[in-house]
C-alpha positions in Angstrom: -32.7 78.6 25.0 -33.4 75.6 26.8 -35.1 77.3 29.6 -37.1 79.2 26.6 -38.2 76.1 25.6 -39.2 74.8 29.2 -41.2 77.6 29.6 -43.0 77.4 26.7 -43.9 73.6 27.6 -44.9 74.3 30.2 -47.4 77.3 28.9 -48.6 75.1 26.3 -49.2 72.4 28.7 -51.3 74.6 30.6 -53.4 76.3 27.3 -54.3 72.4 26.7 -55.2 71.6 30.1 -57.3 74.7 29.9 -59.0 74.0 26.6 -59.8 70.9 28.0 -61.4 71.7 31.2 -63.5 74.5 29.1 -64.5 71.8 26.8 -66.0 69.2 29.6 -67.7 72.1 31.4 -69.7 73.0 27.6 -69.9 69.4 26.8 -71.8 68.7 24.4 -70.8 71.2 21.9 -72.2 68.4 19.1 -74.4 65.4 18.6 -73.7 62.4 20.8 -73.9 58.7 19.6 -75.6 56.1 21.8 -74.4 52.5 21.1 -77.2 50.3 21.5 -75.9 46.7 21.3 -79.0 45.0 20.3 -82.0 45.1 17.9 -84.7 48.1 17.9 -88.0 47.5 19.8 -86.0 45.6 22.6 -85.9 46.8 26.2 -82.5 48.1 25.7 -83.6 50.1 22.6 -86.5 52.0 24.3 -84.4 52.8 27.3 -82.2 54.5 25.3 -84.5 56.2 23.3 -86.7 57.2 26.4 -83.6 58.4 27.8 -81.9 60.0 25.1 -85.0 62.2 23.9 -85.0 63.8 27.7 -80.9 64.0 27.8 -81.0 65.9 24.1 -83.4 68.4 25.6 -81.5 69.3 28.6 -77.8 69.6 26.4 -79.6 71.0 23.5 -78.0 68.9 20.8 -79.3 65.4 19.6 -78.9 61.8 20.9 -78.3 59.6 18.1 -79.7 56.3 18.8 -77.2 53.4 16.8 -78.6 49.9 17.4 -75.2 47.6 17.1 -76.6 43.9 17.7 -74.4 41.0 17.7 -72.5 38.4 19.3 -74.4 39.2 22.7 -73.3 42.8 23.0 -69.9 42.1 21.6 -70.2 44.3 18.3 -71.3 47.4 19.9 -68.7 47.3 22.8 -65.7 46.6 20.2 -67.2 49.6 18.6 -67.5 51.9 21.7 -63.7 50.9 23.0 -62.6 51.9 19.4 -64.3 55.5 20.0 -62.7 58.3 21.6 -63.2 58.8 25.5 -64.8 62.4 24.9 -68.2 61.6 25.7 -69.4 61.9 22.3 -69.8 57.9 21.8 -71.7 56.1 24.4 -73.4 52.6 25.2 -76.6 51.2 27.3 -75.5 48.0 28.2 -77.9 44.9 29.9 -77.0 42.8 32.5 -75.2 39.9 30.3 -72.5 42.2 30.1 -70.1 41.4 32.9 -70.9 37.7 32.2 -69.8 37.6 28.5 -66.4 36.5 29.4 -67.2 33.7 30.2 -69.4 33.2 27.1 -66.8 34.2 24.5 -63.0 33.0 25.8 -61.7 35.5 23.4 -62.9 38.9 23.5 -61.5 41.7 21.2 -61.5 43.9 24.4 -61.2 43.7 28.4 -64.6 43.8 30.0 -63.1 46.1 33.3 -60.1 47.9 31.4 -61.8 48.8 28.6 -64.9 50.5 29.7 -65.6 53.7 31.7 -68.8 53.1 34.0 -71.3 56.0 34.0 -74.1 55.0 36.2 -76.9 51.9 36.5 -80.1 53.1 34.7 -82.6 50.7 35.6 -83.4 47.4 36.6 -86.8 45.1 36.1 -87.4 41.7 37.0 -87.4 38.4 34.3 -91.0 37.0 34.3 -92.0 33.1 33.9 -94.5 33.5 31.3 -97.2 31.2 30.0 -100.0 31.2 27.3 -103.1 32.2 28.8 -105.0 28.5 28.1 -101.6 27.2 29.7 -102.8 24.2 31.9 -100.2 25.3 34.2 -101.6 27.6 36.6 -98.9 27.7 39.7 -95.2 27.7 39.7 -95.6 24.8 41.6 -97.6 22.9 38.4 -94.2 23.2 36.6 -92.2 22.1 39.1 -94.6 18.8 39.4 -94.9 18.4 35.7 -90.7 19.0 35.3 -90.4 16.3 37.9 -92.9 13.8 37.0 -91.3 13.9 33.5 -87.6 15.0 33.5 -87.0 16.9 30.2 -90.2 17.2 28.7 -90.7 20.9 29.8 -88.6 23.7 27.7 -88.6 27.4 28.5 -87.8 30.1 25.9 -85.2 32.8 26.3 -83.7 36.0 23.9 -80.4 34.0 23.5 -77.4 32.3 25.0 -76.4 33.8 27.9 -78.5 36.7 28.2 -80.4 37.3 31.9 -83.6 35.3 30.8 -80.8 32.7 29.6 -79.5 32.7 33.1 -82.8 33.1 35.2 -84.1 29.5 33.3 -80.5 28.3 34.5 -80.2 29.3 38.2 -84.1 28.4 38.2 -83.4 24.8 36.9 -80.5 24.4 39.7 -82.2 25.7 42.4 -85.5 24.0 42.0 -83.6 20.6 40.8 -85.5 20.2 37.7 -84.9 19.6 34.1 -86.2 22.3 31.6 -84.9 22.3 28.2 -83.9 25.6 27.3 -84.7 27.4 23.9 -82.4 30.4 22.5 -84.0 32.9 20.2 -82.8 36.0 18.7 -84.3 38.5 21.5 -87.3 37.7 23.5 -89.8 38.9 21.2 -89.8 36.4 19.4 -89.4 33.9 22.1 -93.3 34.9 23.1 -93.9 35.0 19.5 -93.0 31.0 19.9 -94.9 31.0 23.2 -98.5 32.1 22.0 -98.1 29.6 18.8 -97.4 26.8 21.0 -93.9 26.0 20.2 -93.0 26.0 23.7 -94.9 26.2 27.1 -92.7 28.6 29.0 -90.5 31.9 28.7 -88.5 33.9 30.5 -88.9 37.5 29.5 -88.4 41.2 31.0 -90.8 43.4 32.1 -90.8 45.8 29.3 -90.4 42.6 26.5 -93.0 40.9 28.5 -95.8 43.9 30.1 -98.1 44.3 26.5 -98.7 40.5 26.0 -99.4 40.5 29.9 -101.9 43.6 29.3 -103.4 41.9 26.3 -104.1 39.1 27.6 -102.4 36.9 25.9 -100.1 35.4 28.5 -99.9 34.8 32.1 -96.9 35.4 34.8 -96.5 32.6 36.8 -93.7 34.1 38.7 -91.1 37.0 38.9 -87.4 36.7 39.4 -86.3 38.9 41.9 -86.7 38.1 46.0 -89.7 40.2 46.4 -92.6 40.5 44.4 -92.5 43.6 41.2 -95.0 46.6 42.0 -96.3 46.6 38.7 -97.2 42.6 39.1 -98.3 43.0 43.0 -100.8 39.3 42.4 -97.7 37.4 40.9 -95.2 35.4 43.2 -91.7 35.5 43.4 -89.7 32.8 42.4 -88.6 32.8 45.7 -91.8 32.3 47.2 -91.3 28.5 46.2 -87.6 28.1 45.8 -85.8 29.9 48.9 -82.7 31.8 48.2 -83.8 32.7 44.0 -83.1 36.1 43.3 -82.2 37.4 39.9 -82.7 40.6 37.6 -81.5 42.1 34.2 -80.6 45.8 34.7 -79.4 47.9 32.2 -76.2 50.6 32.6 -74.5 53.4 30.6 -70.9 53.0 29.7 -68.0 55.1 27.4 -64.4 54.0 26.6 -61.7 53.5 29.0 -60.1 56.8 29.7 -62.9 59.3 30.0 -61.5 62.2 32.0 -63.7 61.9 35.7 -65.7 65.5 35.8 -66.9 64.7 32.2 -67.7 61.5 34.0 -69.5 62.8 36.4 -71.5 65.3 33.8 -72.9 62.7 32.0 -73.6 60.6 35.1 -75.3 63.7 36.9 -77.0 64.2 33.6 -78.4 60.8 33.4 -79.5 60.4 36.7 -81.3 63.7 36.6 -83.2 62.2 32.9 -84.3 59.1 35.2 -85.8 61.2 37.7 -88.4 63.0 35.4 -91.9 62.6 35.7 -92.3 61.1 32.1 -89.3 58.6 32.6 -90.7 57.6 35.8 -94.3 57.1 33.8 -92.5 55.4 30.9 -90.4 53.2 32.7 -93.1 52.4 35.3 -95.3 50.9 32.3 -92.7 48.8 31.2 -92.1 47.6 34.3 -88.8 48.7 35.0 -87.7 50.6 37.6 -85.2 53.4 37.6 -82.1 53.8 39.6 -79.5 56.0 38.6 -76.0 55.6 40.5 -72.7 56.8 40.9 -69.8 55.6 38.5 -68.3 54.1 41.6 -71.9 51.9 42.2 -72.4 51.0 39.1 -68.7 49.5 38.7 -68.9 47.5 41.9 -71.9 46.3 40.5 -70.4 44.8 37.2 -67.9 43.4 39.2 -70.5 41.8 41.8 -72.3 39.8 38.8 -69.2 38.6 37.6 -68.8 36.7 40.3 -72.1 35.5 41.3 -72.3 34.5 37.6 -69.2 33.2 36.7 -69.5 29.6 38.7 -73.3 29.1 37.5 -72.5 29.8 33.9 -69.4 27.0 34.2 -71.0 25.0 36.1 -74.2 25.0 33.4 -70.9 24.5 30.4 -72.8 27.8 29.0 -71.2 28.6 25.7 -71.8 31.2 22.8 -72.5 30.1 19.4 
C-alpha cells in the first residue's frame, strides 16, 4: 500500500510539474497587471504604457496599467512582493530603486530577495535645466555664481532620493559647490516651479524634461551622463566641466521573488522584442530615452552595481526620506 501511495506521488508530482510547464509556455492565458509605482504622466507611466500597449498585442490579452505612488516606490513594491510569482503582476521600476535602502532603514521587503529581475528597459540622461531668460547661460555661470555666493543657488528635483535628487548631489560634490536642493512631488512640478521663478535650476529626465525644451520654455545647460544625449547633440555633458560626472536614471521591469526562470525568460524575451519596435524606438526616441533591453542576469548585476556606487554618496550627503 505504501508503494501504491509512492507511486501515486510521484504521478501526481509529475501531472503538476506538467501543468505547469504547459501553463508558462501559454502564458498569458488572462490580463496582466503592471505596477507602476509613481503618478500618471511621469516617465515611468508612459514607459509602461508605451510598452504595455505593444506587449498586449503580441500575447493577445490586456496590460493593465496600475499607478501605485508612494514612499519613493515603496507602496507599489510591497504590493508586487505580496503578488504571486506567475507573471500575472508586474512592476517598471526607476533607478532610485536599488538606493531606497538606504533611504528608508526599514523596508517591509528585501530589495535583492524579494524581487525577480526581468530585464533593463531604458535609460535617458537627467538634464540641468533653466528658464529660458535665465541669466545663466553656461554650466560654468553656475559654477561661478554657486561659488561667488555659497548657498544662494537651489536646484529643483521630483523628490528625496530620486535620480534628479542624486544627480544635484553627486554634482554639488564633484564640482565643490553649494546648491540648495528643493524636493517636489515628481518633476513636473519641479519645472512648474522653475518657469514661475521659484527656483533657477532643475534636474529633470529627458521624457519629464523634452516638451518644455521643445517649447521653448527652458534651456539645458547640461546633461548627466559622460557623453553628450543624441537627442541634445548642442548641450554639454556635465562632464565636459567636471571630469569623472557620470550619472543616469534607467528604468527596469521586475515580478516577485520566485518566478519560475523560462517564464522569466518569456516575459524578458517578450519585453525586449516590444523595445525593439519601430514605434517604441520613435516613442522613446522623442522622449529622449533610449531603449535597452537585457537579460535578467544584466539587469540584476545592474541593481546591484548602483547600490554600491550610491550607497557611500547618499551617506555621505545624510540623505534621508521623509
Amino acid at each position: 500500500m505504501s508503494r501504491w501511495f509512492g507511486v501515486a506521488a510521484a504521478i501526481a508530482a509529475m501531472l503538476v510539474t506538467a501543468g505547469g510547464a504547459s501553463a508558462q509556455s501559454t502564458y498569458p492565458t488572462k490580463a496582466v497587471h503592471l505596477l507602476v509605482p509613481y503618478a500618471a504622466g511621469g516617465a515611468v507611466d508612459v514607459l509602461a504604457r508605451t510598452l504595455g500597449d505593444v506587449v498586449s498585442k503580441q500575447w493577445g490579452q490586456s496590460v493593465i496599467v496600475e499607478n501605485r505612488p508612494g514612499a519613493g516606490g515603496v507602496v507599489a513594491s510591497q504590493a508586487l512582493v505580496a503578488s504571486a510569482p506567475d507573471g500575472y503582476t508586474l512592476m517598471v521600476v526607476a533607478s532610485g530603486h536599488p538606493t531606497n535602502p538606504f533611504l528608508y532603514p526599514k523596508l517591509p521587503y528585501d530589495t535583492f530577495k524579494d524581487f525577480t529581475p526581468v530585464t533593463l528597459l531604458a535609460s535617458s540622461p537627467n538634464i540641468l535645466l533653466v528658464r529660458a531668460d535665465s541669466p545663466y547661460k553656461t554650466l560654468a555661470d553656475v559654477i561661478a555664481a554657486a561659488k561667488a555666493k555659497p548657498g544662494s543657488l537651489s536646484f529643483g528635483h521630483a523628490g528625496i532620493g530620486t535620480s534628479q535628487h542624486l544627480a544635484g548631489t553627486l554634482f554639488k560634490s564633484m564640482a565643490k559647490v553649494d546648491i540648495e536642493p528643493i524636493p517636489y512631488k515628481g518633476g513636473a512640478l519641479a519645472i512648474n516651479d522653475l518657469l514661475g521663478g521659484q527656483i533657477p535650476l532643475s534636474f529633470n529626465n529627458g521624457p519629464e524634461a523634452v516638451g518644455q525644451l521643445q517649447a521653448g520654455t527652458v534651456r539645458a545647460l547640461a546633461v548627466t551622463t559622460a557623453t553628450r544625449a543624441s537627442f541634445l547633440p548642442d548641450v554639454p555633458s556635465i562632464a565636459e566641466a567636471v571630469p569623472g560626472y557620470d550619472t543616469e536614471v534607467w528604468w527596469g521591469l521586475l515580478g516577485p521573488r520566485g518566478m519560475a526562470s523560462d517564464l522569466v525568460e518569456k516575459i524578458s524575451h517578450d519585453f525586449v522584442a516590444a523595445l525593439n519596435t519601430d514605434d517604441v524606438k520613435q516613442r522613446l526616441a522623442k522622449l529622449g530615452a533610449t531603449p535597452i533591453g537585457s537579460t535578467p542576469q544584466v539587469f540584476d548585476v545592474k541593481i546591484h552595481a548602483d547600490y554600491d556606487k550610491w550607497g557611500p554618496i547618499i551617506q555621505a550627503a545624510g540623505i534621508k526620506a521623509d
